[in-house]
C-alpha positions as CSV (number, residue, x, y, z in Angstrom):
1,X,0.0,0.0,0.0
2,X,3.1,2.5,0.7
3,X,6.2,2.3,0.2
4,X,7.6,0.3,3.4
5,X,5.5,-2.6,4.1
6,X,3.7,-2.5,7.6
7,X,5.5,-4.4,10.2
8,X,3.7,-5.3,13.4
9,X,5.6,-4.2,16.6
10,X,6.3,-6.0,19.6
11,X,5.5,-2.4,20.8
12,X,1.7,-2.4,22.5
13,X,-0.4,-0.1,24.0
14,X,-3.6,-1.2,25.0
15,X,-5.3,-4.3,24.7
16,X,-7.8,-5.1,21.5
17,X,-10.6,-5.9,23.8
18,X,-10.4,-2.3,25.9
19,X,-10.4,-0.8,22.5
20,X,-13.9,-2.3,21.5
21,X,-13.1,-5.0,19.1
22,X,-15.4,-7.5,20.9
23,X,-18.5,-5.4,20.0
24,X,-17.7,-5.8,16.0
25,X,-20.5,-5.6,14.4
26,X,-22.6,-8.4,12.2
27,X,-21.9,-8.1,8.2
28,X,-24.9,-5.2,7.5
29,X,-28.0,-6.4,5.7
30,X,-26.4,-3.8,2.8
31,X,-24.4,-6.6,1.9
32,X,-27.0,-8.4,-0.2
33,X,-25.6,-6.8,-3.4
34,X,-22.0,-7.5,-2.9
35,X,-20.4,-9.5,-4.8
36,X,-18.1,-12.4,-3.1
37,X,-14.8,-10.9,-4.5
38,X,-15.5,-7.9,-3.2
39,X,-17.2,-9.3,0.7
40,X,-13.5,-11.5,1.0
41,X,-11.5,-8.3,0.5
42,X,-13.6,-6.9,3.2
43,X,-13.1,-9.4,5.7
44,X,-9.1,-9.7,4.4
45,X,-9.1,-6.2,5.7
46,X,-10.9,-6.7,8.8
47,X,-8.0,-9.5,9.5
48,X,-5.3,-6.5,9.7
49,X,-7.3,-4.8,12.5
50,X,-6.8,-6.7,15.9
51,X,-2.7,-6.6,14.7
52,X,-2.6,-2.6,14.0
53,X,-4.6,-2.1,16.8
54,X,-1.7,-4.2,18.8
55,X,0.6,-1.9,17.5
56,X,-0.5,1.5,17.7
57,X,1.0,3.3,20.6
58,X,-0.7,5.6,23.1
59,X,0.1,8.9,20.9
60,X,-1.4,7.4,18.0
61,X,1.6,6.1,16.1
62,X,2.4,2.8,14.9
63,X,5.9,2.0,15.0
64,X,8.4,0.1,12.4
65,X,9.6,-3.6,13.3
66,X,13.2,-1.2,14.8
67,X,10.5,0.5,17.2
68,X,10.5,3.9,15.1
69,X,7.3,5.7,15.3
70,X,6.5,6.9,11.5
71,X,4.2,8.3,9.3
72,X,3.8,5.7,6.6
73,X,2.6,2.9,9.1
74,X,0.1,5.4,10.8
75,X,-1.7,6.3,7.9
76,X,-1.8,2.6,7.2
77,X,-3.8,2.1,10.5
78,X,-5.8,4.8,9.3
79,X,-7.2,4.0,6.0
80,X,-7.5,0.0,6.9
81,X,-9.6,1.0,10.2
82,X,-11.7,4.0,8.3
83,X,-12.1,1.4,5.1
84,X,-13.7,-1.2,7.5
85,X,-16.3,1.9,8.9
86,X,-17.6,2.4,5.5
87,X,-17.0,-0.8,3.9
88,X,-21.0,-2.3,4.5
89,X,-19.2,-6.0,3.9
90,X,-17.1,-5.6,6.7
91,X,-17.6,-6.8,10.5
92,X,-17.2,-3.1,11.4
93,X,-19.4,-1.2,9.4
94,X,-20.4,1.7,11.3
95,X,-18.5,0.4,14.4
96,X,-18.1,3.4,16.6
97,X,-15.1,1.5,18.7
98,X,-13.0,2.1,15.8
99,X,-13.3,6.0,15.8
100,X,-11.1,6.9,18.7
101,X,-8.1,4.8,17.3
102,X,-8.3,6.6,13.8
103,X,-8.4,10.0,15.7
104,X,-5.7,9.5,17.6
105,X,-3.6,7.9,14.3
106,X,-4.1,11.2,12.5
107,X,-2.9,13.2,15.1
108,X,-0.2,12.1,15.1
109,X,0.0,12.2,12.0
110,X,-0.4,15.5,11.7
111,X,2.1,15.4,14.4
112,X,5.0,13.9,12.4
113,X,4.0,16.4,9.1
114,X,6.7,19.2,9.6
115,X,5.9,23.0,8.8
116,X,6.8,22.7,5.5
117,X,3.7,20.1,5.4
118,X,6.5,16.8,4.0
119,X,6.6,13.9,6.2
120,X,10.0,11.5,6.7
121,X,10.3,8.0,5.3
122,X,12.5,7.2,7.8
123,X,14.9,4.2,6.5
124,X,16.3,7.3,3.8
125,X,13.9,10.4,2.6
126,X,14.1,13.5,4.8
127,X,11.1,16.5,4.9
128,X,10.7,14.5,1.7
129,X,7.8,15.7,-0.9
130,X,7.4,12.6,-2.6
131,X,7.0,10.2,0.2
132,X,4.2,12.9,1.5
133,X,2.8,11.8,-1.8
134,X,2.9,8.5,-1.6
135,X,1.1,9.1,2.1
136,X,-1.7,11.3,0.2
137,X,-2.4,8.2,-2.4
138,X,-4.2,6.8,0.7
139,X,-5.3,9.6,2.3
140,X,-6.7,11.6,-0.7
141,X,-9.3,9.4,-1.3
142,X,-10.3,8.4,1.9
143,X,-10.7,12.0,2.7
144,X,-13.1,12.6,-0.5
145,X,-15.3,9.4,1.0
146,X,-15.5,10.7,4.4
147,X,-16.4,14.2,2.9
148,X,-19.2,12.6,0.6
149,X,-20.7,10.4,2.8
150,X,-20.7,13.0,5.8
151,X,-21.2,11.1,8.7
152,X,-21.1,13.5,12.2
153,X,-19.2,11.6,14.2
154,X,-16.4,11.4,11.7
155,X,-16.4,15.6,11.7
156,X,-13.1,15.9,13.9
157,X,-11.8,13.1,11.8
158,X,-12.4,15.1,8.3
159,X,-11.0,18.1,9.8
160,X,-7.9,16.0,10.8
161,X,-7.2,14.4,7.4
162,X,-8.1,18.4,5.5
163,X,-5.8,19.7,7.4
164,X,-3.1,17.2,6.3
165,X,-3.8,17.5,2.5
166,X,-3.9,21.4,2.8
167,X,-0.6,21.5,4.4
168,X,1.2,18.4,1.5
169,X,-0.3,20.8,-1.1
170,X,1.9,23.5,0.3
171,X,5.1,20.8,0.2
172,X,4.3,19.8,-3.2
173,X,3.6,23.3,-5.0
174,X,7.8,23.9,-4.7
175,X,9.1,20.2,-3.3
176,X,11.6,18.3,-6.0
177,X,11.7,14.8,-6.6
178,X,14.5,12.1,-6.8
179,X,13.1,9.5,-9.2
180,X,11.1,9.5,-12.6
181,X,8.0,8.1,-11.0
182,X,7.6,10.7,-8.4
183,X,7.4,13.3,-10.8
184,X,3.7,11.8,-11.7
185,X,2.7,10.3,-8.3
186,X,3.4,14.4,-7.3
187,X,1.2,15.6,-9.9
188,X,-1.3,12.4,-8.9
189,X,-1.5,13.5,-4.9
190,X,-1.7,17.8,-6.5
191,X,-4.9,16.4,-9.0
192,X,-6.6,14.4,-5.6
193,X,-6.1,17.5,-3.4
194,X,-7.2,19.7,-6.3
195,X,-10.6,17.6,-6.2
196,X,-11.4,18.8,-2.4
197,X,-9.7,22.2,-2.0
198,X,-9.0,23.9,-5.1
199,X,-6.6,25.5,-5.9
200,X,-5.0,27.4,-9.2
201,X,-1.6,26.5,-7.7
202,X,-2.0,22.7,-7.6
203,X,-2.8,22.7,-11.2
204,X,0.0,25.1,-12.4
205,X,2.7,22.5,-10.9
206,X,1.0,19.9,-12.5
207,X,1.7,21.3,-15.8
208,X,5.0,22.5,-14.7
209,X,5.7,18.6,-14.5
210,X,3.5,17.4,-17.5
211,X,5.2,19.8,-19.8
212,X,8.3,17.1,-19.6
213,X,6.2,14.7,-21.1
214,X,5.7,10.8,-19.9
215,X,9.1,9.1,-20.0
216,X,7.7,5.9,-22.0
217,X,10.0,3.7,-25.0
218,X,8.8,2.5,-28.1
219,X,8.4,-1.1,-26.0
220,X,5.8,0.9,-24.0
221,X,7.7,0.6,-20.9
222,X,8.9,3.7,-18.4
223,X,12.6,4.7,-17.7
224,X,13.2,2.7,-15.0
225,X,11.5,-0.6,-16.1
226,X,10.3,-1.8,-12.6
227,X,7.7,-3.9,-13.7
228,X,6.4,-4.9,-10.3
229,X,7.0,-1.7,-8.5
230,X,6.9,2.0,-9.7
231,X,6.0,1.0,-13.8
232,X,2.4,0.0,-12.1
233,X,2.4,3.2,-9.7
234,X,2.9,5.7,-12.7
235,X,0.1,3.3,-14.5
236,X,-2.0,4.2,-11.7
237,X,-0.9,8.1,-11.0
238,X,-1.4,8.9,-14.5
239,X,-5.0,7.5,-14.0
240,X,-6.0,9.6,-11.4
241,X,-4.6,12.9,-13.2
242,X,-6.8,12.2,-15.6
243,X,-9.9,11.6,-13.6
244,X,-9.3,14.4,-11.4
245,X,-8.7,16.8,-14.3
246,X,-10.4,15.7,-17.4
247,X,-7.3,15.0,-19.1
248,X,-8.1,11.7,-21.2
249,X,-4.6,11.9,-23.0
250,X,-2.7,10.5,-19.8
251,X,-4.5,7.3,-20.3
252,X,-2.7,6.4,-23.5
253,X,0.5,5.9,-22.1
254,X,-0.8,4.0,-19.5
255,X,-2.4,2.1,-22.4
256,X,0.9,1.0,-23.9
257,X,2.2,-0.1,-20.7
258,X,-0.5,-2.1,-19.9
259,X,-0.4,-3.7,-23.5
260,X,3.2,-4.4,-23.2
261,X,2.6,-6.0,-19.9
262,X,0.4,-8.4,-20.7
263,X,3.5,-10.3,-22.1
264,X,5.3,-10.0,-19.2
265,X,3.1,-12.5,-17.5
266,X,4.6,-15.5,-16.4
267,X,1.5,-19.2,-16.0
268,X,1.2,-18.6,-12.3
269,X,0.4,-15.0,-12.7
270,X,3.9,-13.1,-11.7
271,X,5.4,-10.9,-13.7
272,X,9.0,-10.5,-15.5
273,X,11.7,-8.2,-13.5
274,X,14.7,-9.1,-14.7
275,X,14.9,-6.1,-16.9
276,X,14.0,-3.4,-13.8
277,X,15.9,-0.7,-13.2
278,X,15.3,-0.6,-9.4
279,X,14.7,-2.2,-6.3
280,X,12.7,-5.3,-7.6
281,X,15.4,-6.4,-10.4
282,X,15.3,-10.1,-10.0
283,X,12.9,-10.6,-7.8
284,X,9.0,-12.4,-7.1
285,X,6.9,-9.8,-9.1
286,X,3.4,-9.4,-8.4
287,X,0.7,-8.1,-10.9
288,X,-0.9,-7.0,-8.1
289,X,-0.2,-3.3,-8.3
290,X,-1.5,-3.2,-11.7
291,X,-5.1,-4.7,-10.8
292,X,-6.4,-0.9,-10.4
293,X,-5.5,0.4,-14.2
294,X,-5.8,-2.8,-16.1
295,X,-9.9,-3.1,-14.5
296,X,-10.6,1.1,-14.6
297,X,-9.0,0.8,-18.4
298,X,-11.2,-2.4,-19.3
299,X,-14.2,-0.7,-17.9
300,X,-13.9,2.6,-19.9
301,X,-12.7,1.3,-23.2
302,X,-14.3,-1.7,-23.3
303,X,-11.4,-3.9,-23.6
304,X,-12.0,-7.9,-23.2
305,X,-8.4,-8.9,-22.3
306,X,-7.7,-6.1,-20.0
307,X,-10.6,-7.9,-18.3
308,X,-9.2,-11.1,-18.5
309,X,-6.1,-9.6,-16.7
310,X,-8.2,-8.1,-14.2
311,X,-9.6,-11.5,-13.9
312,X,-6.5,-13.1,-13.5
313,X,-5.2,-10.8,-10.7
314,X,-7.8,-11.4,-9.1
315,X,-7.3,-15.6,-8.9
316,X,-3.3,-15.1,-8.4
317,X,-2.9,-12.2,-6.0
318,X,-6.1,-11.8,-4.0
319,X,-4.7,-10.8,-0.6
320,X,-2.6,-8.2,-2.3
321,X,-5.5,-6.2,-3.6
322,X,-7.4,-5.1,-0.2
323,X,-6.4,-1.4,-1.1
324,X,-9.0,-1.5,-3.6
325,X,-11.9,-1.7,-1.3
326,X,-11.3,1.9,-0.1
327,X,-11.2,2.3,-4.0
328,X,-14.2,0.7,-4.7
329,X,-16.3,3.0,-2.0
330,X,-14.3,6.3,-2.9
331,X,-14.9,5.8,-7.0
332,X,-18.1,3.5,-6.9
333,X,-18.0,2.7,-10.6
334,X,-14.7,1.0,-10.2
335,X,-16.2,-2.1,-9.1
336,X,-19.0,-1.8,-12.0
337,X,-19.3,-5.0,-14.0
338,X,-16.3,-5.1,-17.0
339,X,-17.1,-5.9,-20.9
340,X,-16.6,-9.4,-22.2
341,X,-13.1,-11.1,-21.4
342,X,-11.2,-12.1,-24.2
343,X,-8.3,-14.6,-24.1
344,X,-4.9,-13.5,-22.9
345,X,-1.7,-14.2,-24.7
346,X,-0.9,-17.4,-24.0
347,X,1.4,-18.7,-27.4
348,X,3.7,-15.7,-28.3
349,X,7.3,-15.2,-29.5
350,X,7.7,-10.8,-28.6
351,X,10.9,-8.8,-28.9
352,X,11.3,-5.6,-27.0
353,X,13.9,-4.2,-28.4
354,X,14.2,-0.7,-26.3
355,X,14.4,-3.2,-23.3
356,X,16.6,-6.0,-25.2
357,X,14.8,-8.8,-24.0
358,X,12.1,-11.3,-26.2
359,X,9.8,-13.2,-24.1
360,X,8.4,-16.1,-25.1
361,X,5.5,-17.9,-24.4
362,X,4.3,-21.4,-24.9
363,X,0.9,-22.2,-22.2
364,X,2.7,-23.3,-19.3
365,X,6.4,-22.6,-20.5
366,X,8.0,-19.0,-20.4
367,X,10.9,-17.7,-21.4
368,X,12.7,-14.4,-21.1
369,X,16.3,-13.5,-23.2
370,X,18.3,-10.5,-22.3
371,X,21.1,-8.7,-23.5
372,X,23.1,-5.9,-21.0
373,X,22.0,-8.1,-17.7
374,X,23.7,-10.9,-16.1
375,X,20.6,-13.2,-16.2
376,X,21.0,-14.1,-19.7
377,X,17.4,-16.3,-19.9
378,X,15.3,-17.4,-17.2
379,X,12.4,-20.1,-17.8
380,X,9.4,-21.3,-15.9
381,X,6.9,-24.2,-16.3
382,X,4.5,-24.0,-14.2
383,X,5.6,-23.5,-11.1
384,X,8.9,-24.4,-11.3
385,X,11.3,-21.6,-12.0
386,X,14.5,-21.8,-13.3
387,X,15.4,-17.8,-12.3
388,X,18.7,-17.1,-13.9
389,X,21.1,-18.8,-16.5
390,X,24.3,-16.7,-15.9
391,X,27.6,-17.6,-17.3
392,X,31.7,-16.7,-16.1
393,X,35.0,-17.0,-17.0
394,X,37.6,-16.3,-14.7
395,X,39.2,-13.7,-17.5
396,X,41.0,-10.6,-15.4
397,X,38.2,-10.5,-13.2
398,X,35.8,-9.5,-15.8
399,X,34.2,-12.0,-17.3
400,X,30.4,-11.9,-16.0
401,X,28.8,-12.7,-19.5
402,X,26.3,-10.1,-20.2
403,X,25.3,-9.9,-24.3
404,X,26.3,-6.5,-25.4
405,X,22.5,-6.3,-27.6
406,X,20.0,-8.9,-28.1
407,X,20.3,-9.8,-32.1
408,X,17.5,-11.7,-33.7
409,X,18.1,-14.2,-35.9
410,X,15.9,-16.1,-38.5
411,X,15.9,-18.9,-36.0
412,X,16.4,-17.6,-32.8
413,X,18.6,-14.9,-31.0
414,X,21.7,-14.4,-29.8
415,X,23.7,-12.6,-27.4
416,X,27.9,-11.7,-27.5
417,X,30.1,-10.0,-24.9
418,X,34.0,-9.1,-26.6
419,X,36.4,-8.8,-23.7
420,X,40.0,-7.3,-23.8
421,X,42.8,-8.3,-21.0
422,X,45.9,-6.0,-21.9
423,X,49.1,-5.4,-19.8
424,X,51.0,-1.9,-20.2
425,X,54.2,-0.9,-20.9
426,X,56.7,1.7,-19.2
427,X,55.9,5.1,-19.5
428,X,58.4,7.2,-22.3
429,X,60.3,9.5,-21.1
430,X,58.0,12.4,-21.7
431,X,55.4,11.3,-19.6
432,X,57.6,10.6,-16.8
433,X,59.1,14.3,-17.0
434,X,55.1,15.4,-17.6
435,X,54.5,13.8,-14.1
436,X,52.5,10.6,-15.3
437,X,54.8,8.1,-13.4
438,X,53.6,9.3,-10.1
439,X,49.9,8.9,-10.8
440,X,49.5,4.6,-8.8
441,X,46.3,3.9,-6.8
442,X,47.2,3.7,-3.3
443,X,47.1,-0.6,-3.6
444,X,50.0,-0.1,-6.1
445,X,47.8,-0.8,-9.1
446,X,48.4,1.1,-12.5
447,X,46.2,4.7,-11.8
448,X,43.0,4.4,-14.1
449,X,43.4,7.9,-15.3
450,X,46.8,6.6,-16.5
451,X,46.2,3.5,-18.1
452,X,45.2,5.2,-21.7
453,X,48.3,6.9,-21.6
454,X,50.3,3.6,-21.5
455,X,51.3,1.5,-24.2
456,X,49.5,-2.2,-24.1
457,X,51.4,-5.3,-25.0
458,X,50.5,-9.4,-24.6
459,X,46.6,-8.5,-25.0
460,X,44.4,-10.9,-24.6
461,X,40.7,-11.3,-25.7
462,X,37.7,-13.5,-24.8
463,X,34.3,-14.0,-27.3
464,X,31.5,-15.2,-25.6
465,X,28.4,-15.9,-27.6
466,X,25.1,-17.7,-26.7
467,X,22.0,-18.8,-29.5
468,X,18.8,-19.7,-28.1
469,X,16.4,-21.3,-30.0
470,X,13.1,-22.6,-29.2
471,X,10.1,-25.0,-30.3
472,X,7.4,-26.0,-28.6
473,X,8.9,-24.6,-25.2
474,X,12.3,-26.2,-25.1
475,X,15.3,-24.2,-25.8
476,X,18.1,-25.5,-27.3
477,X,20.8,-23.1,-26.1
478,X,24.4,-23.5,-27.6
479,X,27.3,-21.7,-25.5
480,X,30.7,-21.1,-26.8
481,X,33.1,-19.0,-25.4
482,X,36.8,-18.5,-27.4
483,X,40.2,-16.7,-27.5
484,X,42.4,-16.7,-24.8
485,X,43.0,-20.8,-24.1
486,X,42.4,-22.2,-20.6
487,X,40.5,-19.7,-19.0
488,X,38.1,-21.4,-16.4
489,X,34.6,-20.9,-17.4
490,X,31.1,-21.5,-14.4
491,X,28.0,-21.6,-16.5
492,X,25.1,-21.1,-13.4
493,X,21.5,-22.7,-14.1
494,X,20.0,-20.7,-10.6
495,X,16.9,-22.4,-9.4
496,X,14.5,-20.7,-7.1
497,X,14.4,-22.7,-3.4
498,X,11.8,-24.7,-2.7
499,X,12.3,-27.6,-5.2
500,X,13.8,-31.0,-5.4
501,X,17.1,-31.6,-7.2
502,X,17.9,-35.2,-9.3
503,X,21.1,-35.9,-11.3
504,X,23.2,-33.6,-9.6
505,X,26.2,-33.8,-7.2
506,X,26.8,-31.1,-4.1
507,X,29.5,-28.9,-4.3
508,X,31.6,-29.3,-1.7
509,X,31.6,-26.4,1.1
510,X,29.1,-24.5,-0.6
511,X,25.3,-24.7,0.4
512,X,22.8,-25.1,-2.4
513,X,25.4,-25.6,-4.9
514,X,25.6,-28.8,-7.0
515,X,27.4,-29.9,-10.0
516,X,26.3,-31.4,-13.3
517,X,28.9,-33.6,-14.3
518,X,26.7,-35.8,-17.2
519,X,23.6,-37.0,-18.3
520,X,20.0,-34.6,-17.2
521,X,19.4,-33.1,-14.3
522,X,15.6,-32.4,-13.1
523,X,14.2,-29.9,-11.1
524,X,10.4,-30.2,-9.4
525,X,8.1,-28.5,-7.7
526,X,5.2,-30.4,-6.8
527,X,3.9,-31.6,-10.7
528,X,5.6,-29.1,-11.9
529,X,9.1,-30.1,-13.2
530,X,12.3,-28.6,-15.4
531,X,14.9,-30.6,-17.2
532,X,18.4,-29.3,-18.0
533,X,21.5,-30.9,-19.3
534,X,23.7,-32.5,-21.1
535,X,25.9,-31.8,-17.9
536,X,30.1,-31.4,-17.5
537,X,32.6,-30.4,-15.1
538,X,35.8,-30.1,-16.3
539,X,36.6,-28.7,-13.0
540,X,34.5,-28.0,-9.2
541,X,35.7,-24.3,-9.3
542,X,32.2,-22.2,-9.0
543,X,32.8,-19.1,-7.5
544,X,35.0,-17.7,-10.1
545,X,37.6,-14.7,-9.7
546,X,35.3,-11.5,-10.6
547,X,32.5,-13.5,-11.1
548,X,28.6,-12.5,-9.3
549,X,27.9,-14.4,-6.4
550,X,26.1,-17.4,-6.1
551,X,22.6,-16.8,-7.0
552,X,20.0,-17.0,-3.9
553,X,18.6,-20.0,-4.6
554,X,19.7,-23.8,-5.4
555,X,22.7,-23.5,-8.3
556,X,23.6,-26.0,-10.4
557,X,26.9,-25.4,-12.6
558,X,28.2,-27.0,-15.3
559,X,32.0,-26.1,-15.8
560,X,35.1,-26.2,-18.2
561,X,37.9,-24.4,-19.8
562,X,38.6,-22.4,-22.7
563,X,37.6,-23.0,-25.6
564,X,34.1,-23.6,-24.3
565,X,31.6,-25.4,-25.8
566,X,28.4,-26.8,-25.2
567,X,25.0,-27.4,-26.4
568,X,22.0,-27.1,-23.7
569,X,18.4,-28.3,-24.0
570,X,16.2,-26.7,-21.1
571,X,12.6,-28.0,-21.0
């Protein structure tokens, strides 16, 4: 929901039952019309409350898992607690226990928002404008509700969370940014605040950050290609300029990415990250964060497979998505019915080539090559995932194989890295009287800034070139690697933990490490299953000079020497 996820502290107050929770009300007899999607995200929120309530101190704050009172978690408390009063699904609809809790939440609150109206994301961001953003993306809208439903008792409560908005407005007329996305999620929480206090000013930096345009490729992706992360949150901020300010135009961008997207979509529902630019490079990525534009986008342009996506989220990342229920009572046409799904690619072979990756997909098996990354292909059937195939050579302490562009072939791609080890000669006699001879690194090392100026003798060079090809979902992948002779070479086939290993040996010392010496090895999760091989080991080194290290997960390697050869079928 924000940008630190909540952590319960050991930290407590005051006990659940003095704070009410036993007198929870019944599901309301408003319910009837609810659907059962919608009823389970209530009562997945309701399941948060006895925890935050745990956790919230006797000023109002809820603390981080280091005991540091902040603003992120606070407003968390706040929109899950105020979400259950007005959510008619939910055990507390209505419940007046709640109230006090929320009050004293957004006090302090208000509390931690310093004069110039920013608030601190502690781990890093100081008096920072685009956290208090990131805050207001909850508290906007929860705000509007509470002002259009009006109910008296919540009067101190409105005032409270006005007060807030008024003062981030004030931060994010002049406050900068650090990051592409914040530049929209800014102009997101300005349009939001616009909506319930105008103002002329709100609108002006808006357009102050518009006129830089949206930073989207010919792929349809944004600069920093977090897939799971902050490409979904400028999907979403985009969105809400547009509502708020009758600016249809921001949708298409948001269009593109979501088209794009849909063939990032791995069977089970996650989503590729190997390309991202940020935090989330390499790791689990959830559709989640994209549930809001991909169903808002179906609804208003009728589109079947954005529907199907929707649809999809829904099955594979339910508990993510209980956010939404404040959106579904704050924009009540979000949860409208959508038009008629249409299939999702399922049987696709798709090059991006501003990313330099293809990804292709055959039902249950998907694929993803990339050039300029370590991970050169990563796989997945079903639920068995095979999350990196990275390659090494132990040549200078350089020789991390990452393909310098993805090149498509008539068959297949392929990726090449060209490496150069030189030494260097004395320096002439001009340099030295020009002062070059005293420029050394402190370990004794030749001084980088030196280096060009230095004739190079007994250079040695390293090809390394990978072609995938594919049929039917299994990849014939043919590795050679040439120059320089004897030059030790790890190839890394990175398996996520969780799955059983057959055909391979352990490599001594080294914890979920193994060896493929011959023959096929087999990787399974549950029915779910991957085979890799032919297998060798010319040698048990793995953890190569210069080399990334092990992959967090269960490695196999297959080894050998220069010139490198070898022809792998992954299935």
């Amino acid at each position: 929901m924000h940008r630190r996820s909540f952590l319960i502290s050991t930290a407590s107050a005051l006990s659940v039952g003095a704070l009410g929770l036993a007198r929870a009300k019944a599901p309301s007899t408003e319910t009837a019309s609810i659907s059962p999607f919608w009823a389970r995200l209530a009562a997945a929120n309701d399941a948060f409350i006895p925890d935050l309530l745990r956790s919230q101190l006797e000023n109002g704050a809820v603390t981080d898992a280091y005991g540091i009172a902040n603003a992120h978690d606070t407003a968390r408390l706040i929109t899950v607690l105020a979400t259950a009063r007005h959510a008619p699904a939910s055990r507390h609809f209505r419940d007046p226990s709640l109230l006090p809790s929320i009050e004293r939440a957004a006090a302090f609150l208000l509390e931690a928002q310093h004069k110039d109206g920013t608030i601190d994301l502690v781990a890093t961001n100081f008096h920072s404008p685009p956290d208090t953003a990131f805050v207001v993306e909850s508290i906007g809208p929860l705000t509007a509700l509470l002002h259009r439903e009006a109910d008296p008792s919540e009067m101190r409560l409105r005032e409270q969370l006005g007060t807030f908005l008024r003062r981030a407005g004030e931060a994010l007329v002049t406050g900068g940014v650090h990051t592409p996305n914040h530049r929209w999620v800014v102009c997101a929480a300005l349009a939001g605040i616009h909506a319930q206090f105008p103002d002329p000013r709100y609108i002006t930096r808006i357009n102050q950050w518009l006129a830089e345009t949206i930073d989207i490729d010919a792929d349809g992706q944004y600069t920093e290609k977090s897939t799971s992360v902050y490409s979904p949150i400028v999907d979403r901020a985009l969105l809400t300029v547009a509502r708020h300010l009758n600016r249809p135009e921001l949708r298409d961008p948001v269009r593109r990415n979501l088209e794009m997207t849909l063939f990032y979509v791995h069977p089970d529902g996650e989503v590729v990250t190997e390309a991202s630019k940020r935090q989330d490079k390499y790791q689990r990525g959830s559709m989640a964060r994209y549930y809001y534009s991909f169903r808002t986008l179906a609804r208003l342009d009728g589109n079947g497979r954005f529907a199907a996506m929707a649809d999809q989220i829904e099955r594979t990342a339910e508990a993510q998505l209980t956010r939404e229920l404040l959106t579904s009572l704050e924009e009540p046409e979000f949860a409208n019915e959508l038009p008629t799904r249409k299939p999702l690619p399922e049987n696709y072979a798709k090059v991006f080539p501003a990313s330099q990756l293809a990804r292709i997909r055959r039902a249950s098996a998907s694929a993803t090559i990339l050039a300029q990354n370590s991970t050169l292909f990563s796989f997945r059937k079903g639920t068995a995932a095979l999350e990196a195939l990275r390659c090494a050579s132990a040549f200078f302490g350089k020789g991390q194989f990452a393909g310098e562009r993805l090149e498509v072939l008539d068959d297949g791609y392929q990726l090449e890295q060209r490496l150069e080890g030189p030494y260097f000669q004395p320096l002439s006699t001009e340099q030295i009287m020009e002062g070059e001879h005293v420029r050394m690194a402190p370990n004794g090392t030749l001084a980088v800034g030196g280096r060009a100026a230095r004739a190079q003798s007994n250079v040695q060079h390293l090809l390394a070139r990978a072609v995938f090809k594919e049929k039917s979902g299994r990849f014939q992948i043919a590795m050679e690697i040439t120059g320089t002779d004897g030059v030790p070479v790890a190839i890394e086939l990175a398996f996520r933990h969780g799955g059983r290993l057959d055909g391979v040996t352990p490599v001594k010392g080294i914890a979920d490490a193994y060896l493929l010496k011959s023959g096929t090895g087999r990787y399974t999760v549950g029915d779910d299953s991957i085979s890799f091989g032919p297998g060798q080991a010319a040698h048990s080194w793995t953890q190569l000079r210069g080399a990334l290290p092990k992959w967090d997960g269960q490695s196999v390697y297959l080894t050998g020497l220069t010139p490198f050869r070898i022809n792998l079928e992954i299935s």
